[in-house]
Backbone as numpy.savetxt, mean C-alpha at the origin, in Angstrom:
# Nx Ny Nz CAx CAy CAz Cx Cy Cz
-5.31 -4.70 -20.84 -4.05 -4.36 -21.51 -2.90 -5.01 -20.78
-1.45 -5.13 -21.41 -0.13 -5.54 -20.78 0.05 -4.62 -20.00
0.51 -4.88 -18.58 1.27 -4.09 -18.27 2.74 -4.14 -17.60
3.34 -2.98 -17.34 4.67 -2.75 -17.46 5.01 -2.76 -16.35
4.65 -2.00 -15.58 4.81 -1.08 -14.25 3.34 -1.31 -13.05
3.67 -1.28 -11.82 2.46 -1.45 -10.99 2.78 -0.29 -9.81
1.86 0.40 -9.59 1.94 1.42 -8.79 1.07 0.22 -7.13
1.33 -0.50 -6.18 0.88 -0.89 -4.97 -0.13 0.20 -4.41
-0.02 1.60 -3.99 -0.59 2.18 -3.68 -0.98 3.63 -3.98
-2.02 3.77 -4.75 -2.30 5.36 -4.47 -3.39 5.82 -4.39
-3.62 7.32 -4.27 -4.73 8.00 -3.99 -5.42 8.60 -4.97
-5.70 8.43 -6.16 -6.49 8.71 -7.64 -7.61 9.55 -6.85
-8.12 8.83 -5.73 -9.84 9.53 -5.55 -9.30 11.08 -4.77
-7.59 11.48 -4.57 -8.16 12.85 -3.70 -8.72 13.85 -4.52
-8.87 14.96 -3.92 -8.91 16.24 -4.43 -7.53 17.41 -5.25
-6.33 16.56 -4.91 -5.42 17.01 -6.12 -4.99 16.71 -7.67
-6.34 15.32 -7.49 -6.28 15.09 -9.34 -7.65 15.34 -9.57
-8.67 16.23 -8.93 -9.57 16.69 -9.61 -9.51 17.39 -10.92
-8.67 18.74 -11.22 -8.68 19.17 -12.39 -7.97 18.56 -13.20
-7.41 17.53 -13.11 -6.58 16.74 -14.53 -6.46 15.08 -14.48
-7.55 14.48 -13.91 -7.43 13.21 -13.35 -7.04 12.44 -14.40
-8.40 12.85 -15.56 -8.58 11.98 -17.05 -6.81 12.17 -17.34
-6.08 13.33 -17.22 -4.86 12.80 -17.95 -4.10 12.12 -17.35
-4.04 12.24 -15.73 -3.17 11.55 -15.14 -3.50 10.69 -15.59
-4.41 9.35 -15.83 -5.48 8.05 -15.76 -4.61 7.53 -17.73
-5.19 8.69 -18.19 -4.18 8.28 -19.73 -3.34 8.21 -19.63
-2.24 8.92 -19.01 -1.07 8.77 -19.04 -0.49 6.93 -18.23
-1.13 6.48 -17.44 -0.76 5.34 -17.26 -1.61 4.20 -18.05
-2.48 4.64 -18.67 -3.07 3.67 -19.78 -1.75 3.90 -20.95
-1.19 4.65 -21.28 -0.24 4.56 -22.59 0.80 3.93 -21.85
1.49 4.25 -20.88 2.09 3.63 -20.40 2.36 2.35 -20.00
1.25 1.86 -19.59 1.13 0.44 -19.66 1.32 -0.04 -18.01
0.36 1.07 -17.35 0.91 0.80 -15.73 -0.62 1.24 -15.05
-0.70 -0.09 -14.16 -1.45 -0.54 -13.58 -1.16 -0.07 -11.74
-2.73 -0.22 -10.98 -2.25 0.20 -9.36 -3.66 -0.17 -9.01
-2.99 0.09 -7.47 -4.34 -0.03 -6.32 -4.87 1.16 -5.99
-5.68 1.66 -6.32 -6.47 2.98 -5.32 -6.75 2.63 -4.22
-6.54 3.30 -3.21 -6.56 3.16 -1.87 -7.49 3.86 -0.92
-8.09 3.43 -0.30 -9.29 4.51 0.48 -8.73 4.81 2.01
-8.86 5.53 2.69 -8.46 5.99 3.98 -9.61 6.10 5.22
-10.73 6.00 4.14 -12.29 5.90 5.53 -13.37 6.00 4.27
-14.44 5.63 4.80 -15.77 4.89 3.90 -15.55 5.83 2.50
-15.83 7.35 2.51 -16.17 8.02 1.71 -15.33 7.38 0.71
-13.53 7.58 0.77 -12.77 7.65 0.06 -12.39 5.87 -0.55
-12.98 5.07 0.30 -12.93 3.76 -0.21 -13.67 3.48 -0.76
-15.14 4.19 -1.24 -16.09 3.85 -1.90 -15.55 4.44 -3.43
-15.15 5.94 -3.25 -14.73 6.20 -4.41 -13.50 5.72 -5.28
-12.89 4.95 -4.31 -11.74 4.19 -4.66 -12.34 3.33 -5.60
-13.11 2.50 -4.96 -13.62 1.33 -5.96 -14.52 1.89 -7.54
-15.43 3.40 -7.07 -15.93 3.61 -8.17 -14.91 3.66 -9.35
-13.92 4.17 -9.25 -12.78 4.91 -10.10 -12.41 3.48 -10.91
-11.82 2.28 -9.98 -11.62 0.64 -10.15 -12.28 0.52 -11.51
-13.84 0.40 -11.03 -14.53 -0.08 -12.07 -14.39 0.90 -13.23
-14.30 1.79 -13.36 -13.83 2.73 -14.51 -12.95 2.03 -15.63
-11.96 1.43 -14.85 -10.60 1.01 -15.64 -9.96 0.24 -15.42
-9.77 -0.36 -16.54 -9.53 -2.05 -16.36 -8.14 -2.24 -15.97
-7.03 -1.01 -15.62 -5.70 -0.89 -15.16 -6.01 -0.60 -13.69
-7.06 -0.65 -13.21 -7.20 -0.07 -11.51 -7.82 -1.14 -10.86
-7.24 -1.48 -9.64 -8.05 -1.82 -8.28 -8.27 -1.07 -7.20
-8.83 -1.38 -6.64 -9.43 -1.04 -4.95 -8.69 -1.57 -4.08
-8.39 -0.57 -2.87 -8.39 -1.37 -1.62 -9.29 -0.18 -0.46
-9.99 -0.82 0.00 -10.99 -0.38 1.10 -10.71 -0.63 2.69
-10.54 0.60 3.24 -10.22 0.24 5.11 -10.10 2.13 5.70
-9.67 1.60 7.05 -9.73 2.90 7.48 -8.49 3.30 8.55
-8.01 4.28 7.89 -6.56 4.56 8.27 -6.70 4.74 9.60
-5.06 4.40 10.36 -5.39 5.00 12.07 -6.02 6.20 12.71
-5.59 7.44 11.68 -5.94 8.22 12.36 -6.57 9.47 11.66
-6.74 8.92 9.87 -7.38 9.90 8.96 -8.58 9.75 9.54
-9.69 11.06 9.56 -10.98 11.13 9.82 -11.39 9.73 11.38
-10.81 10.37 12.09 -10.70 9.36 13.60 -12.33 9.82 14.24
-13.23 10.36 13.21 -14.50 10.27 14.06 -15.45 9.03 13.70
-14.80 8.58 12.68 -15.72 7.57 12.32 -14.94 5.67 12.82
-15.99 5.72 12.80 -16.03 3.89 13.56 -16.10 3.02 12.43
-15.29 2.09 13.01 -15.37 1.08 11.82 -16.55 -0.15 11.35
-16.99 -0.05 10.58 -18.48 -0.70 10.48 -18.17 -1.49 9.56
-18.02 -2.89 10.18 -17.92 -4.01 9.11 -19.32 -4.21 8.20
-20.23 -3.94 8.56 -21.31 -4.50 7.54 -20.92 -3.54 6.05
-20.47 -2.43 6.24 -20.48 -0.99 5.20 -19.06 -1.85 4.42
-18.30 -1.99 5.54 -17.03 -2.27 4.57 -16.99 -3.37 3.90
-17.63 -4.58 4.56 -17.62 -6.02 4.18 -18.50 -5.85 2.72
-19.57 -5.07 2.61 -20.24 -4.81 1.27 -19.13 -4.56 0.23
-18.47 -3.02 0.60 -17.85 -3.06 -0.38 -16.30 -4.13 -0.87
-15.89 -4.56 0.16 -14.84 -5.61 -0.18 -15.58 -7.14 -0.96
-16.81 -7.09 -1.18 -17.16 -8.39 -1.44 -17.14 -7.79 -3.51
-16.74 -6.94 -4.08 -16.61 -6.61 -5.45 -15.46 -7.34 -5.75
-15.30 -7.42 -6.84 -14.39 -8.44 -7.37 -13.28 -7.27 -8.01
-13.10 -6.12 -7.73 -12.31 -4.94 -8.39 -11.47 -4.52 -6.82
-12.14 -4.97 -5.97 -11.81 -4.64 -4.21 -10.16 -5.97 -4.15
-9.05 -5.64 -3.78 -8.41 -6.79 -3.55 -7.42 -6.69 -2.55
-7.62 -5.54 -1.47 -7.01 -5.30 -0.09 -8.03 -4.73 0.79
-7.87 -5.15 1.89 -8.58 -3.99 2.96 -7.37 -3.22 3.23
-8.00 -1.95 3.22 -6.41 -0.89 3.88 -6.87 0.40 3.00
-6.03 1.71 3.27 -5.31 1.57 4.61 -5.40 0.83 5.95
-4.81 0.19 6.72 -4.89 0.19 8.29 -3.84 0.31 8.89
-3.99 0.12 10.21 -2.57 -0.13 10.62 -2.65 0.92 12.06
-1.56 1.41 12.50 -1.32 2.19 13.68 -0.11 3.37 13.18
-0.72 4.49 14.12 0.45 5.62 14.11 0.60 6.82 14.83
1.63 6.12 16.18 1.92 6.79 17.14 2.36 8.29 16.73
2.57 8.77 15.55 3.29 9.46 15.09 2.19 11.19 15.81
1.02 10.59 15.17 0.57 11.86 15.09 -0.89 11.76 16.14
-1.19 10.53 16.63 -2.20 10.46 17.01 -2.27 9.47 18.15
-1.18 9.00 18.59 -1.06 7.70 19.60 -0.39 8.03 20.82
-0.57 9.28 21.27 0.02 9.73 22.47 -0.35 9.43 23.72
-1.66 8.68 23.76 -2.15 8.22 25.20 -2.52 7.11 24.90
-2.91 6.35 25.97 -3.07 4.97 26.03 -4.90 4.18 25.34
-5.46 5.04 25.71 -6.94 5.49 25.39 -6.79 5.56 23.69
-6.09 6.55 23.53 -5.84 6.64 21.89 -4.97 4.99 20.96
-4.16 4.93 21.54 -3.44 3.59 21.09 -4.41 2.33 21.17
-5.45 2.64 22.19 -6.45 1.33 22.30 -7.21 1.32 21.09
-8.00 2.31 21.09 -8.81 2.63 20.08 -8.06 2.47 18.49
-6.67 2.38 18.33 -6.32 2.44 16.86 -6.17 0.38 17.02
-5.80 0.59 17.84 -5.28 -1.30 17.83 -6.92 -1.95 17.17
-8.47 -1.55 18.12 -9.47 -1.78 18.19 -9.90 -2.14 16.33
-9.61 -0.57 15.91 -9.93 0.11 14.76 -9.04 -1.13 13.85
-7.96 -1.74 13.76 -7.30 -2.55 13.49 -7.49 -3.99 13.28
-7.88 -4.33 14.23 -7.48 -5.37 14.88 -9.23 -5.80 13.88
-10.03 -5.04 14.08 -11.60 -5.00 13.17 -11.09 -5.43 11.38
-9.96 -4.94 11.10 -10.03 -5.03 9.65 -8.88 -6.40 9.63
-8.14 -6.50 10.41 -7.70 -7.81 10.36 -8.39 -8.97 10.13
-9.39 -9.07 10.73 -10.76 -9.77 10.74 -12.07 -9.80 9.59
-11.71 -8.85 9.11 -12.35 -8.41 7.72 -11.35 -9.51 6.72
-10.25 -9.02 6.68 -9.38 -9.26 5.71 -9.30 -11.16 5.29
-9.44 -11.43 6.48 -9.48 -12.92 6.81 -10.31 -13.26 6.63
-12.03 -13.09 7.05 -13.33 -13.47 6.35 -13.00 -13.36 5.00
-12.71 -12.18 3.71 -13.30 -12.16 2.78 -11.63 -12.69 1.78
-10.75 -12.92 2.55 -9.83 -13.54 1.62 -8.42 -12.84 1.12
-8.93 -11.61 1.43 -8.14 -10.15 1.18 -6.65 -9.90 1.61
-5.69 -9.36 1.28 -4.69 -9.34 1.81 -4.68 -7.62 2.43
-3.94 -7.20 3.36 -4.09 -6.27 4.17 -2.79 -5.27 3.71
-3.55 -3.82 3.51 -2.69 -2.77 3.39 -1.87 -1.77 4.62
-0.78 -1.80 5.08 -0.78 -1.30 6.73 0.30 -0.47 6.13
-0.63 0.86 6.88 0.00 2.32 7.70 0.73 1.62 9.13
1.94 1.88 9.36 2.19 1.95 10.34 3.73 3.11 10.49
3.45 3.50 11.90 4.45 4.54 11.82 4.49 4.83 13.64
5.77 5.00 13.90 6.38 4.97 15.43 5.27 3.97 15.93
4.83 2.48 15.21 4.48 1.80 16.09 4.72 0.84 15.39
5.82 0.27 15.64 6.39 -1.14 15.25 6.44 -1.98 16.06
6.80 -1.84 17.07 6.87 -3.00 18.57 4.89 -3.36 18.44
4.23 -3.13 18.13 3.02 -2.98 18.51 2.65 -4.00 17.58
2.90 -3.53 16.01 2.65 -4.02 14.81 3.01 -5.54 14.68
4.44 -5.53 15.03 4.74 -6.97 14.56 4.25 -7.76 15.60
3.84 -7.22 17.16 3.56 -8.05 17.98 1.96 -8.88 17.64
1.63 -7.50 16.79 -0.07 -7.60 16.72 -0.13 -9.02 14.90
1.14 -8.99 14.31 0.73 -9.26 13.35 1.60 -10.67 13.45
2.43 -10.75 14.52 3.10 -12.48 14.63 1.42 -13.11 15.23
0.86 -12.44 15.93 -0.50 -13.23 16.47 -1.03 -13.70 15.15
-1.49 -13.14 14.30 -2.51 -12.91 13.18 -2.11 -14.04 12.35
-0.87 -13.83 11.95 -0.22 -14.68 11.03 -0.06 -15.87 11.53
0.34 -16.12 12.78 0.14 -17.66 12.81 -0.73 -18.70 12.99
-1.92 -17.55 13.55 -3.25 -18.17 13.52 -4.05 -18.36 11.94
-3.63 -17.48 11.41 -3.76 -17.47 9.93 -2.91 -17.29 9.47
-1.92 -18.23 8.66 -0.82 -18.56 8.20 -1.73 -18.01 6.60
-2.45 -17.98 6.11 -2.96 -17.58 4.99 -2.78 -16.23 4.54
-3.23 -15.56 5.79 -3.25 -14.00 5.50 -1.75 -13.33 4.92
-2.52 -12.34 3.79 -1.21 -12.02 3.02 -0.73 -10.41 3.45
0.49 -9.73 3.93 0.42 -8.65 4.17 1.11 -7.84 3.69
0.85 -6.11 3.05 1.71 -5.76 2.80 2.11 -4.61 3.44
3.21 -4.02 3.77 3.65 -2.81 4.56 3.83 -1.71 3.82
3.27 -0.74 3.91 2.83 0.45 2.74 4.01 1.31 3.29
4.53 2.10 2.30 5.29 2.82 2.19 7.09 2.85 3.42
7.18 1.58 2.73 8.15 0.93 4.01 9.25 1.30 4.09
9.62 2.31 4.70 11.13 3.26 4.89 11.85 3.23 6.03
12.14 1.19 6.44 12.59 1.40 7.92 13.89 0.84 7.52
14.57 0.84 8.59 16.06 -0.43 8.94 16.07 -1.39 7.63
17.42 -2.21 7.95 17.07 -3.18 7.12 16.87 -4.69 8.64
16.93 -4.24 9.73 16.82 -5.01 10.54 15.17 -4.90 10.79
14.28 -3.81 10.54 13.35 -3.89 10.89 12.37 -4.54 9.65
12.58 -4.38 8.17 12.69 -5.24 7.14 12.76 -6.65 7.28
13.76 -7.07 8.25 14.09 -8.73 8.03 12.96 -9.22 8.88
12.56 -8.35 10.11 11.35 -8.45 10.89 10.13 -8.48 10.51
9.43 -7.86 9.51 8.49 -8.44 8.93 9.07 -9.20 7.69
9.73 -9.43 7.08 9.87 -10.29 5.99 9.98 -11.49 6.85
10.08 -11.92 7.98 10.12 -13.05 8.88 8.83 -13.69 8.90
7.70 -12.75 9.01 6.29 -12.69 9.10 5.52 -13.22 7.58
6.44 -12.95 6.75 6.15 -13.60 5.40 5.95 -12.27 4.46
5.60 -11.03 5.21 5.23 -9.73 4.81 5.91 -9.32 3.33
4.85 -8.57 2.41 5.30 -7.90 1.18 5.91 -6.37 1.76
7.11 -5.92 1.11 7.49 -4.38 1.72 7.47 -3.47 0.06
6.52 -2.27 0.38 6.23 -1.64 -0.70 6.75 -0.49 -0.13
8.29 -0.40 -1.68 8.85 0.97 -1.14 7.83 2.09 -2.27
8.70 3.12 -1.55 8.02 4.55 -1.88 9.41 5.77 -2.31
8.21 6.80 -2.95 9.79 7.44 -3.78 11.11 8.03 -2.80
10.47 8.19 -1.79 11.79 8.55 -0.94 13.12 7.81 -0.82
13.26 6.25 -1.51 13.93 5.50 -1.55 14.97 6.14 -2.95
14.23 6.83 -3.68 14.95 7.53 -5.00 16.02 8.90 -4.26
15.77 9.33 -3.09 16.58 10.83 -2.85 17.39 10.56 -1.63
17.13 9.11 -1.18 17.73 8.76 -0.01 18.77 7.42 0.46
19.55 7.40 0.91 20.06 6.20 0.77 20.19 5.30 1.91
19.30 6.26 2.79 19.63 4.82 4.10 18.38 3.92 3.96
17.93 3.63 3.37 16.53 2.68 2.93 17.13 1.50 1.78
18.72 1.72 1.52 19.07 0.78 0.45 19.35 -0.83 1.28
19.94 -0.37 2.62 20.17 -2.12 3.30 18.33 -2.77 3.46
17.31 -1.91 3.21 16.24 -2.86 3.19 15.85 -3.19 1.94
16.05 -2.52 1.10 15.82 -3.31 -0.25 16.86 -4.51 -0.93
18.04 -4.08 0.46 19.17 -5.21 -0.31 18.55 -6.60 0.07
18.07 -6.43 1.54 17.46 -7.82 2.65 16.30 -8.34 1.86
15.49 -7.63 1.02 14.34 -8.14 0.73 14.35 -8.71 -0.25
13.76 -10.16 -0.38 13.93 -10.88 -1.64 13.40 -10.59 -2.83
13.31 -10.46 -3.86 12.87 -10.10 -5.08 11.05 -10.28 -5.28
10.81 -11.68 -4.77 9.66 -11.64 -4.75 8.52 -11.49 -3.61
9.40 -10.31 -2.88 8.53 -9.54 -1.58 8.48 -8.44 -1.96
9.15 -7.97 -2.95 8.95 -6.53 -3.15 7.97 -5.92 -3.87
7.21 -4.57 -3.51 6.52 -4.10 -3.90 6.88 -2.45 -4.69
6.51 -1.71 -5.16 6.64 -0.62 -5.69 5.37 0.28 -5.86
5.58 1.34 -4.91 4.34 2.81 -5.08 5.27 3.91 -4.82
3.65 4.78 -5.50 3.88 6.18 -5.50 3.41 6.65 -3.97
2.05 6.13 -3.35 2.06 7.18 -2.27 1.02 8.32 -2.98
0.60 8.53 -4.33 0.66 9.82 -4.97 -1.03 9.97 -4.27
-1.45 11.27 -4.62 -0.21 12.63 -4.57 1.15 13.24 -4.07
0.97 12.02 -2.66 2.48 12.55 -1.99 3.39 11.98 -2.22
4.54 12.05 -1.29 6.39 11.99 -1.69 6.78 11.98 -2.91
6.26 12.64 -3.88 7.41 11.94 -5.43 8.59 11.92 -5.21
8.91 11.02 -6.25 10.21 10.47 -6.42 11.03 11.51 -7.18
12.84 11.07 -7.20 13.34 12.10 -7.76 13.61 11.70 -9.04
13.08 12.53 -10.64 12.95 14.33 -10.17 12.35 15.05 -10.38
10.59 14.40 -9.44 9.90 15.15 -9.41 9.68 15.64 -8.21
10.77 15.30 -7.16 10.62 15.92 -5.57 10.06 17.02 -5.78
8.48 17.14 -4.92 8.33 18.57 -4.75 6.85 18.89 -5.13
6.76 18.24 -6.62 5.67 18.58 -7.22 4.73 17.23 -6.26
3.58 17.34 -7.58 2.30 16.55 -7.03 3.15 15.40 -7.79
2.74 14.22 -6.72 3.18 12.43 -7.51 2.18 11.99 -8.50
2.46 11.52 -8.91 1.14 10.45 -9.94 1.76 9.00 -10.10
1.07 8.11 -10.51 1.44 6.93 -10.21 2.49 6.51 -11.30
2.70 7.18 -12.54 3.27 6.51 -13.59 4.79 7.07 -13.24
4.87 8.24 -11.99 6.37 8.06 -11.40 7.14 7.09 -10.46
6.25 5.90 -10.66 6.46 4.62 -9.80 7.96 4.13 -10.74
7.55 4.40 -12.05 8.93 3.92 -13.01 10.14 4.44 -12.51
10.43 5.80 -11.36 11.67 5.95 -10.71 12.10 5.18 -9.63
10.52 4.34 -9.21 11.46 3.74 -7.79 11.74 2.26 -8.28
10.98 2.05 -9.64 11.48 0.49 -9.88 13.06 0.61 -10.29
13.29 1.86 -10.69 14.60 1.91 -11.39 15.70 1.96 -9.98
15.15 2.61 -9.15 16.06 2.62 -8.05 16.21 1.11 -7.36
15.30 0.62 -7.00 14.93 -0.99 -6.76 16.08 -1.58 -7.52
15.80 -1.57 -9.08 16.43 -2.18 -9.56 18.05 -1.84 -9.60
18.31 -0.76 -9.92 19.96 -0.60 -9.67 20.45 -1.16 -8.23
19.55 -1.05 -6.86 20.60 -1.66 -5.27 20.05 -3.44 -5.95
19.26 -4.12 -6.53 19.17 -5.26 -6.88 20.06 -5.95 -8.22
20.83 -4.85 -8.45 21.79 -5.44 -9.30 21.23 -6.01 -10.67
19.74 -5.73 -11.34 19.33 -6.15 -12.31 18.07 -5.09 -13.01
18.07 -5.40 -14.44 17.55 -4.64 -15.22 16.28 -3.94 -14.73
16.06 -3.09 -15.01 14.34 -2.37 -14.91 13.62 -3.10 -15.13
13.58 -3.63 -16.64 12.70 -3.89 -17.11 12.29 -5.75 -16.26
13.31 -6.26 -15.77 13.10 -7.93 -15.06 12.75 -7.32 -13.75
12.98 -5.51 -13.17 12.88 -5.56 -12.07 11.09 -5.28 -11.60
10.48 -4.92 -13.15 9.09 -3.84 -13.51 8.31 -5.51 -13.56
8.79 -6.31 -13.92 8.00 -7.56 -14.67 8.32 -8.90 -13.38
9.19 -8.66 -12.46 8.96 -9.10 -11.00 7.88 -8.60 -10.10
7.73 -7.30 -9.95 7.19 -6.68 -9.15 5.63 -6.94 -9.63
5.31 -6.74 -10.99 4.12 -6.91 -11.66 3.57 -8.17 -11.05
4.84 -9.58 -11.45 4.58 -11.10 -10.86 3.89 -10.60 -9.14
5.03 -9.91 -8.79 4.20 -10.00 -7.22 2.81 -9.34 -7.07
2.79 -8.36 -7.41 1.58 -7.96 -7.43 0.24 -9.06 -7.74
0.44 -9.50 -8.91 -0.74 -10.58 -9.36 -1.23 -11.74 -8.08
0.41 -12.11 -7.97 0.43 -12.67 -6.58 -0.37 -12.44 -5.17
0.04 -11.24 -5.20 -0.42 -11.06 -3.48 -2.34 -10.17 -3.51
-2.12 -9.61 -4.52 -3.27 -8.60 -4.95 -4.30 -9.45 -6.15
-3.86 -10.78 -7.12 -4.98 -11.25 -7.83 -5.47 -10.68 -8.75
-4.50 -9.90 -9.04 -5.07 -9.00 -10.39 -4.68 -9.46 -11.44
């Protein structure tokens, strides 16, 4: 089908669209809006992709977040299987996050490790990379000016990107895609990074189930409330929804191959 709208990232496979998934899932088939399901560790990246193949408006992205389910190890043979589907078109989550889990040095090794594994994934199979990162930016860009210039190929995008607009110009330096999130709808110090970012770096998600946008602050997200943050996008970009819904779409195809 056409579509309108692209949701970059969400979570279709949790357990808060169990009792009403099929409608959430229609509701962006009428709509005309397309996304990535996102996995956070094997279980949830496998079901990511099952859901994919379901529907011809869904992709995959497969990886394993810093610090969701931190008992499991990262096993390229498990993951490299499933990224080799043609419905798979990020590794990620990845990334680092001092926030909640990077308090010792031991711990920060082990997420870089956990990382630094799917970077390497991403680059074997062609993939562009989905990154969690949070209170670890000095880390990130240090880890990802390496990456990128050794592989000037690799494509990246920064998930749910609610920083500076100085820390913005810092990975957009890197070549980086920045995918805002609905908090950019209730907040306004996130507008100097959408002003810095060029039109065709930008990305647009829900995040969903979490942060909706306003005005559904509060409730559960779903992806077809991605249409509030293109609208916000589009009003600090000074141009229509609809050129701002049918840019973002362009990027998407772009960086994701869909």
């Amino acid at each position: 089908m056409d579509l309108k709208f692209f949701d970059a990232h969400c979570h279709l496979q949790l357990s808060q669209f169990d009792i009403d998934r099929a409608e959430v899932l229609e509701r962006m088939e009428e709509g005309h809006f397309g996304g990535v399901v996102v996995g956070v560790d094997f279980a949830t990246s496998r079901e990511a992709l099952e859901l994919a193949e379901q529907y011809g408006f869904l992709w995959a992205a497969v990886g394993l977040h810093p610090h969701d389910n931190v008992a499991e190890e990262f096993d390229m043979t498990i993951y490299r299987e499933l990224a080799a589907d043609p419905k798979v078109v990020a590794i990620g989550e990845c990334g680092l996050d001092y926030f909640r889990s990077g308090t010792t040095d031991e711990e920060r090794d082990a997420q870089k490790h956990r990382f630094e594994s799917q970077i390497a994934l991403a680059v074997e199979v062609g993939k562009p990379l989905i990154i969690h990162c949070r209170d670890a930016h000095d880390d990130m860009l240090a880890i990802l000016k390496e990456h990128t210039g050794t592989h000037p190929e690799l494509k990246v995008i920064i998930h749910f990107f609610t920083g500076t607009g100085e820390l913005a110009q810092q990975y957009l330096d890197l070549g980086c895609y920045l995918s805002f999130p609905g908090p950019i709808t209730y907040a306004d110090m996130y507008d100097e990074s959408i002003r810095v970012a060029p039109l065709d770096k930008i990305l647009s998600e829900t995040d969903s189930p979490f942060a909706a946008p306003v005005p559904f602050r509060g409730k559960r997200n779903e992806p077809v409330y991605v249409e509030e943050v293109v609208k916000k996008i589009a009003a600090i970009k000074g141009v229509s929804v609809d050129a701002m819904a049918a840019q973002i779409l362009e990027n998407a195809k772009k960086v994701f191959g869909v």
